[in-house]
Structures are given as structure tokens and as C-alpha cells.
N, C-alpha and C positions, 0 to 999 in steps of 0.2 A: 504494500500500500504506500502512495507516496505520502511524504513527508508533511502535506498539507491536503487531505484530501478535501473536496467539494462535499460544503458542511450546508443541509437545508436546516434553518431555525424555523421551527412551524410554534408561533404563537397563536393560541385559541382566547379569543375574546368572545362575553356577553356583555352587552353596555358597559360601563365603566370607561366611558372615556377618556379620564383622566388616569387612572391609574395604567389605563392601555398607554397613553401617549407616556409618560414614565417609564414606562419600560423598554419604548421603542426607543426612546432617547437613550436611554442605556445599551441598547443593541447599538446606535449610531454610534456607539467608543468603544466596541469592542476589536480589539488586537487581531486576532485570527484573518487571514490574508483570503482565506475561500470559503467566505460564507454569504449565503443568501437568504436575505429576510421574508417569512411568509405570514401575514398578518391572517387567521382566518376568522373571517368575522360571522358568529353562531346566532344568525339572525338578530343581529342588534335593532333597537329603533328606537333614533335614527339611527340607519345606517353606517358604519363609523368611517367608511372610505373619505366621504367629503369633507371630513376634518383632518384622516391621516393624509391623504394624498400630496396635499400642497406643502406639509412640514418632512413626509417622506419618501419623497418621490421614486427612491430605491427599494420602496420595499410593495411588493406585490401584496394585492388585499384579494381574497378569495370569500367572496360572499355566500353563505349558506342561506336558504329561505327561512330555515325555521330553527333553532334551539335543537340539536340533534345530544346535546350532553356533552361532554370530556371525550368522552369514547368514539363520539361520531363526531363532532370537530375537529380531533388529532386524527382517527382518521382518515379525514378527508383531506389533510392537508399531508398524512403522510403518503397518499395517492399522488398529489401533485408533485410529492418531492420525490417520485421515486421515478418519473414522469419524464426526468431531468436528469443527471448524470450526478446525484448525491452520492456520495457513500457512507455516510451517516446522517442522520435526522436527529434533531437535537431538539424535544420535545420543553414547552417553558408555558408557565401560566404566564398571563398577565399581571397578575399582580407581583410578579417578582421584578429584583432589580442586581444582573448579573452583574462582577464586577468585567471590566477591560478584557481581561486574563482569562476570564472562566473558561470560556471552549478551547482557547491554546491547551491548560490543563488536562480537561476531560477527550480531546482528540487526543493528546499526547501518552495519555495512560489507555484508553481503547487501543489503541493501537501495539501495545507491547506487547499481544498475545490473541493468537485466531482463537481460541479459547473464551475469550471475552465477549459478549454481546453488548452490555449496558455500563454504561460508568456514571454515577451521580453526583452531586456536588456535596462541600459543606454548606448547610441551610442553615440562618440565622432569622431570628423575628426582624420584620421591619420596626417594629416598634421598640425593641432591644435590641443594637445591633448587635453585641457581643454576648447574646443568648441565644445557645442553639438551639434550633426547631429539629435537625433531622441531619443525622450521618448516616441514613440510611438502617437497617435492624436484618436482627435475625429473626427465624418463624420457627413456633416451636412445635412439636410432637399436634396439638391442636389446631394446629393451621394460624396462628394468631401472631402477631409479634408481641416479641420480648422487650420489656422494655430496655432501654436504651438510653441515648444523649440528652434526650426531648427536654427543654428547660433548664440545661446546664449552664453555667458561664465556662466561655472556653478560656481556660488557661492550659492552654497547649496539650491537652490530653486523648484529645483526637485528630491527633496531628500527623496518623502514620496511614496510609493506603493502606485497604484491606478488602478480602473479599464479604460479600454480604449477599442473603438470602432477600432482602426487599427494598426496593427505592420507591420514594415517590412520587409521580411522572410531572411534579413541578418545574423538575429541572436536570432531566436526565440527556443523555445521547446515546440512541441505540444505531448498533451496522444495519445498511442496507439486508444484507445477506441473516439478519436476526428476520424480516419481518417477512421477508420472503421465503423462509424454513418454518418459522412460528403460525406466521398469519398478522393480521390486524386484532386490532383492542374490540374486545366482545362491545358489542353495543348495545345489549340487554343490561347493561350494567352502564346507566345514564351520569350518575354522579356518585363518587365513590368507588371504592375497590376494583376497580377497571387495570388498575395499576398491580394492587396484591395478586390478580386473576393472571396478568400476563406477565408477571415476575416467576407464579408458579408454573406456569406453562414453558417458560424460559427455561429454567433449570430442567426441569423435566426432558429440554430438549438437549442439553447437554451441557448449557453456556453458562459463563460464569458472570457474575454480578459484581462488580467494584467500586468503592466507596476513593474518590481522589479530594484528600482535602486543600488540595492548590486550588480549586475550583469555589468559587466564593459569590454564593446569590444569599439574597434580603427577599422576603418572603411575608405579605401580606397576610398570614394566616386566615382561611376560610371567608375572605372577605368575598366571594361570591354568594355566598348563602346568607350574610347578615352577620357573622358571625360563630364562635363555638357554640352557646346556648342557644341562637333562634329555633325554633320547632324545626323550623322550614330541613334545619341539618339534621340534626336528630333523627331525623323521617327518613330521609335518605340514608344516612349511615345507617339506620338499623334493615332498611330494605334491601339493601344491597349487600349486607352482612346474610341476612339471610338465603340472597342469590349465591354469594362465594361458597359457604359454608356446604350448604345442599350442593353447587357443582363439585367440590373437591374432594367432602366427607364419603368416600367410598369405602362399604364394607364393615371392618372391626376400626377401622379410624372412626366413623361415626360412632360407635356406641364411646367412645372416649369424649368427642365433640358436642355431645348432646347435652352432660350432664354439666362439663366448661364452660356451655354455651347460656343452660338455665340459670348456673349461678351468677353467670357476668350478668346476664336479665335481672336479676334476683338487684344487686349490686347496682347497677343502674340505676331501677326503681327507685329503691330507697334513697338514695343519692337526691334524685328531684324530690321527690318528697318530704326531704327534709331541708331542700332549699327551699322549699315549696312553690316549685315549677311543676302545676298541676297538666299547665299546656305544655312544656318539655314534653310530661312524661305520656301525656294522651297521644303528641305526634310519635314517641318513642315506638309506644305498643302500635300503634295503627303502622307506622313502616317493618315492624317488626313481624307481626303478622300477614303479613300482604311477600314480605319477601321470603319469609316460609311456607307460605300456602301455594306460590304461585313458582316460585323456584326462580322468576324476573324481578329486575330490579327498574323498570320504566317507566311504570306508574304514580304518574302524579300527584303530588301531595294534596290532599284536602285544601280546599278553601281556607277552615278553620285553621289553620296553622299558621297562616298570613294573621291573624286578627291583631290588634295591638293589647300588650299584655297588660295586665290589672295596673299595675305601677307606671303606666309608662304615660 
């Protein structure tokens, strides 16, 4: 592989204008000498081409009609990268903000081994810069991650390249040749765990997973949804937990999974209940049930979950 190979950056936006154009300005000072920008826009409105265009004229907008999810935005835009003479895709929310460096790092370490499929970055909160969000995790025996960095302050302790069972596709770069062996990101998995599904399928396939902490993005956490506490997540994360868990629990791993899965439930609950987040925990069980009944994660969150909460 050459030394610089042709890098698609595929950013997925839903409205957010602003924190879209942030980030693009952050792409505009990135280092890396063969990379091309792909704004896709997941049915925004307005449409957000008319504001990016004229501040970046280099970067191609790919309009979708309608909201397809994380799953069906990435993609569609990793269709058009592959479309083109990419050889890696370098998958980025919008709400992040890479530094200069980042893909030099993560092309640099992809590439020291055909063994490798994905390499992801050190993730920090935007709102704490020097607090980690995510060096990536391992998955245990339940299909779950371990906990990990999440809320650390770094002082240099995760400071060494390693390999790792899960990234999350905030900010990663996977090969051409992963997506064309693997396949595309399930799309019954709309928001959420899209990422856990095709990490497990990765390895499955043979490749290995790498954590590069030269690689350095800021990270809006959850700012699509409203937040960690809005229902609106809640409902998702718990739907789509219940898609992952049913497609992967095969066998004698589920009776293991089952009983992990009632108590995390169990633990949840209580947890709102005693914040007393009655609407948390209503949208909780409603995506919870929905993505174990139906084995999909697509489905729409209730009205009610949108309502404004008693204190607000």
C-alpha cells in the first residue's frame, strides 16, 4: 500500500448546522496529503448544502431524502467512497473535532499490518478536553463491553497502541478490502450499536481492531439525541441493544446473556427511579421491549418521548 493512500472522510450529518460546519473547519486543517471530504447530509431541513457549499467548496455534499440512521448515512457515503479509488474510509460524526494529525496517525498504524481492518482514535469530551470518552474497549464473555477509559483524565496512561475488540464509529478508519469481505453496516440497527454489530462481525472475519492514541478527536457526546438522559436515547439504546443481543446470542451464549441482560434491566430501572426519571425509564422499557420482541432496531420512538419533562 502506498505511503499515502487515497483516504474518503465520509461525515454523516442530521441538522446541526453548526456543529456540522465545526467540524468541517476542522477537516479544512487536516495534515494528510490524500484525503477527500464527503459531507452526507441525512435528510437535513434545511438542506445543509446551501450553507456548506460556498464556505467549502472542496468538499462534496451527498444529499439523502430522508433520515436513513448512522447505518444508512455511513452507508451511503461509504458507496460513494468506494465508487472512487479510496482505500480506506474514514468514518467521523459530526459532532466531532479531529485534530490536524488525526488520519496521518490512524493511516499510519492501518497500514502496518494486512491483519488490521479498523484503527480508532483517542476520544476526548468536547466539553473536557483532557477527559477521555473512549480508547476504544474490550467485549466480554456477554457480548457487552468492559469497562474501560470512559471518564478518565489522561495522564498519559493510555498512551500505548493496542489491539481492541470495539471502537466506536465516531471516529474510526476502516480498509477498502474490510467492507468488501465484511459487507456494509446492518441498517436495521438505525441508531446505536451499528458499530458493536460490525466490530463483531469484523473479528469474526479474521481482522484485527487497533486503538492509535496519536490520533486525537473532541467529541460532542450524544449531542444528536439531546443528550445522555433524553428519552429520545434511552429508547434507542435499549432497542437496539435488544437487536445486537438476539442477532449475536447464539445457543449456550444466550442462556448466559439472558440472565446479564435482566439484571443490567433490573439496574437501569432502579437507577431512573431513583433519579426519578419516570419518562427515562417509560422510553427505556418501551425500546427495550420493541427490540426484543421484534429482533429490529428501526422503529420509531413514540411521540411521548419528545414531551418536555416535568422540571423543564
Amino acid at each position: 500500500m502506498n505511503e499515502s493512500p487515497p483516504v474518503t472522510v465520509v461525515v454523516v450529518a442530521w441538522n446541526q448546522l453548526d456543529r456540522t460546519l465545526d467540524c468541517l473547519d476542522a477537516l479544512a486543517r487536516l495534515t494528510y496529503p490524500s484525503a477527500r471530504l464527503l459531507l452526507v447530509d441525512n435528510g437535513s431541513d434545511p438542506p445543509l448544502e446551501e450553507t456548506v457549499r460556498p464556505r467549502f467548496p472542496d468538499v462534496e455534499v451527498l444529499r439523502l431524502p430522508e433520515n436513513r440512521g448512522f447505518a444508512g448515512g455511513y452507508n451511503a457515503g461509504i458507496r460513494r467512497a468506494l465508487e472512487g479509488d479510496a482505500r480506506l474510509v474514514c468514518l467521523l460524526n459530526n459532532d466531532t473535532l479531529p485534530a490536524p494529525g488525526f488520519l496521518d496517525a490512524l493511516v499510519a498504524e492501518a497500514t502496518t499490518s494486512t491483519e488490521i481492518g479498523l484503527v480508532t482514535s483517542k476520544i476526548y469530551y468536547a466539553a473536557d478536553p483532557q477527559r477521555i470518552w473512549s480508547v476504544g474497549h474490550n467485549v466480554n464473555v456477554f457480548l457487552d463491553l468492559v469497562p474501560g477509559a470512559m471518564n478518565q483524565l489522561d495522564a498519559g496512561q493510555w498512551d500505548e497502541a493496542r489491539d481492541i475488540d470495539f471502537a466506536p464509529f465516531c471516529a474510526v478508519v476502516l480498509k477498502r478490502e474490510v467492507v468488501e469481505r465484511v459487507g456494509l453496516l446492518d441498517e436495521a440497527f438505525f441508531l446505536y450499536y451499528e458499530d458493536m454489530d460490525y466490530c463483531l462481525r469484523m473479528r469474526r472475519a479474521g481482522y484485527r481492531l487497533r486503538y492509535q492514541p496519536a490520533a486525537i478527536v473532541h467529541h460532542a457526546v450524544a449531542a444528536s439525541t439531546g443528550g445522555k438522559t433524553n428519552p429520545v436515547r434511552r429508547y434507542w439504546l435499549a432497542q437496539s441493544g435488544g437487536r445486537y443481543f438476539r442477532k449475536h446470542g447464539h445457543g449456550p451464549r444466550m442462556a448466559l446473556i439472558l440472565p446479564f441482560r435482566a439484571a443490567s434491566a433490573a439496574k437501569m430501572s432502579a437507577r431512573l427511579l431513583l433519579d426519578g426519571d419516570r419518562l427515562g425509564l417509560r422510553a427505556y422499557w418501551a425500546g427495550l421491549v420493541t427490540g426484543w420482541r421484534t429482533g429490529r432496531a428501526d422503529t420509531p420512538p413514540p411521540d411521548w418521548t419528545r414531551q418536555p419533562r416535568p422540571d423543564g
